[in-house]
N, C-alpha and C positions, 0 to 999 in steps of 0.2 A: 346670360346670352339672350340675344332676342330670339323672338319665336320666326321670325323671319330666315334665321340662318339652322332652320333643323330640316330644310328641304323638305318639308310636308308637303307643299305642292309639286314637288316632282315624284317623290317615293311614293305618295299614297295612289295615286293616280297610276303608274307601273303597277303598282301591287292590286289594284282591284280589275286590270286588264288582267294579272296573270292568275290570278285563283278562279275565275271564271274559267278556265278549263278545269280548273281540279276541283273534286266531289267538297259540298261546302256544309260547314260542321251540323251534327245532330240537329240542332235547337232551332237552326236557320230552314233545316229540311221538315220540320213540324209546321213551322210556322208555313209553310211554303202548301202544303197537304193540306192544314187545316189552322185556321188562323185564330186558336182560340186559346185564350189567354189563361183558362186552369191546363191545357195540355202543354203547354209553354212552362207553366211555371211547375208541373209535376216533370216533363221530360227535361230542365234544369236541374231540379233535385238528385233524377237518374245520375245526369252525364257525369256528374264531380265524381273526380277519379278512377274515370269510367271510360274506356274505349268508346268510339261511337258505333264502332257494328254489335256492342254488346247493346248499349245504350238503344239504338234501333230497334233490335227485337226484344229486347226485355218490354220498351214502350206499348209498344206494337200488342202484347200477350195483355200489357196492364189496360190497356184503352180498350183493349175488345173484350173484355170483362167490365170496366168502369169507366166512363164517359166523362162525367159530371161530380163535385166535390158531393150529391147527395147519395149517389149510386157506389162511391169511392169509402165514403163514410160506413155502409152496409157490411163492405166486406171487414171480415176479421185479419188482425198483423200478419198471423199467419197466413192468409192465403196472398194477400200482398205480396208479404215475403216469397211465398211459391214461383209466382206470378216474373219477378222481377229477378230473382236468381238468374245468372249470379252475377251483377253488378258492384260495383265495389260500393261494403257498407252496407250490403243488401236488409239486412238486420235493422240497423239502425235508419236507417233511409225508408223502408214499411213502415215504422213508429211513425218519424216524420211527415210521410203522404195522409197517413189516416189523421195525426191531430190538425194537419194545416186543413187537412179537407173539412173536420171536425168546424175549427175557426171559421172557417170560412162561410159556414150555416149559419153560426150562433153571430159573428158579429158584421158580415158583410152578405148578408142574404144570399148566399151562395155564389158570390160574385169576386174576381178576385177583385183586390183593387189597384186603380191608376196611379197609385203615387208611391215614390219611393221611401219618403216617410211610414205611410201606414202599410207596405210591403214588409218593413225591416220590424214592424210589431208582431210581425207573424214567428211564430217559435219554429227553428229550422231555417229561415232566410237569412241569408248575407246581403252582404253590397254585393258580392259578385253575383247572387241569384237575382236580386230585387232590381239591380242594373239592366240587368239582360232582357226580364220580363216589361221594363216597363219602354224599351229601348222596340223591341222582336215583338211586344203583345200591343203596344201603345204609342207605339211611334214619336217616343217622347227621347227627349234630351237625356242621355245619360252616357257614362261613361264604362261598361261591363271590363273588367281585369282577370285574366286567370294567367295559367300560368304561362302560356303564350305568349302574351301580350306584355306581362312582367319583364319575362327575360326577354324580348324584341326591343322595345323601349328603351331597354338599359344597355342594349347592344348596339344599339343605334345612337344612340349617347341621349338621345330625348329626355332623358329623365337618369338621375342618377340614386335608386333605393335601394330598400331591402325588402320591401313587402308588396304585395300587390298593393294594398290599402293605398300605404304609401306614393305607390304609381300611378294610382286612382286619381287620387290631390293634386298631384305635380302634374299629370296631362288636364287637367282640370284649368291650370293657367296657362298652359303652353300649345294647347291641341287646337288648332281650327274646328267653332262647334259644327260645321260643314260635315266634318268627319264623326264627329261624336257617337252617332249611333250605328256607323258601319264596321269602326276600327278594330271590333271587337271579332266579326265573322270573318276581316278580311286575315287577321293576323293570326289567327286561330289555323285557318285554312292554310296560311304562307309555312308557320310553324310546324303542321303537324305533317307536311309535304318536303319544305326546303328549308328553313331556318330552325334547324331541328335542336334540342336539348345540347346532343355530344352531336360532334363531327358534322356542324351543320353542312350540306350541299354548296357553298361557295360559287364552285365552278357552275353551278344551277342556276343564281341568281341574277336577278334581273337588275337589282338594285347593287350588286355589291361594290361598284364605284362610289359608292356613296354611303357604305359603310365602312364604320372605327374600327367594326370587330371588338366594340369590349367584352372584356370577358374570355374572349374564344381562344383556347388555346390548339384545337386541334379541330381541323376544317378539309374537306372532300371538295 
């Protein structure tokens, strides 16, 4: 199908007037407070599978103890862990923050870095974090997927997968790069409001003329 008949220029355009009222996810509100690209890429590590009002103040407790990958590096797992309880993972995700902050001394001078090559070198980063950091800390070209953006996508009929990964590649050829580094906060926001997992909001939508409904078997 061409990319011209997946109505990107009418949907996306609807869709970033109407999350504009509504509260816009964790990662976009960090970078909004404070535009700096290790608290970007530590309050990404948080959010995965993480509520944002948890996400929120767990950050919030870890930033006003630790600033900086050197000051971050200081503290021990455990008080990490303390610190960020109880986000999901909280365990493994402390491990996580101290070795990337660790890396991030020994090979990038305590800087994170621009690119989403040498992001994805980092032990602990995904595409979906390295996306986001270099999209929200750098204002670069990318494309961030989670699970929001997964199931919209495929509901929308944009892309037809199973994985995020997979959704990453296929809006990779089919996405206006216009959109590339917004599609992420606006569907995030649309999803966790009105295009929801079960029983999405329907009669809510702004867009729903112009959706397939795949997938949906039971809608509000």
């Amino acid at each position: 199908m061409n990319k011209n008949n997946y109505n990107f220029y009418i949907i996306i355009p609807i869709l970033e007037k109407t999350v504009k009222e509504l509260d816009a996810p964790i990662v976009t509100r960090i970078k909004k407070e404070d535009n700096d690209p290790f608290k970007i890429l530590i309050g990404t590590i948080l959010s995965l599978r993480t509520k944002d009002k948890t996400t929120d103040e767990a950050s919030k407790r870890l930033f006003a103890a630790a600033k900086t990958p050197e000051e971050m590096a200081k503290l021990s797992t455990e008080e990490i862990q303390k610190l960020i309880y109880p986000v999901g993972f909280y365990k493994r995700k402390a491990q996580e923050i101290k070795e990337i902050s660790e890396m991030l001394i020994e090979k990038y001078n305590g800087k994170v870095p621009n690119s989403l090559d040498e992001l994805l070198k980092i032990k602990g980063v995904g595409r979906k974090t390295a996306n986001l950091v270099i999209t929200e800390a750098f204002d670069q070209y990318g494309i961030c997927v989670d699970t929001h953006v997964h199931r919209i996508s495929n509901r929308l009929g944009w892309v037809k997968t199973k994985t995020p990964e997979q959704t990453e590649m296929a809006l990779r050829k089919v996405l206006p790069k216009r959109y590339w580094k917004t599609i992420n906060p606006i569907l995030v926001t649309f999803g966790q409001n009105i295009c929801k997992p079960v029983s999405p909001l329907c009669s809510s939508c702004p867009i729903v003329s112009y959706c397939p409904k795949i997938g949906v078997k039971k809608f509000r």
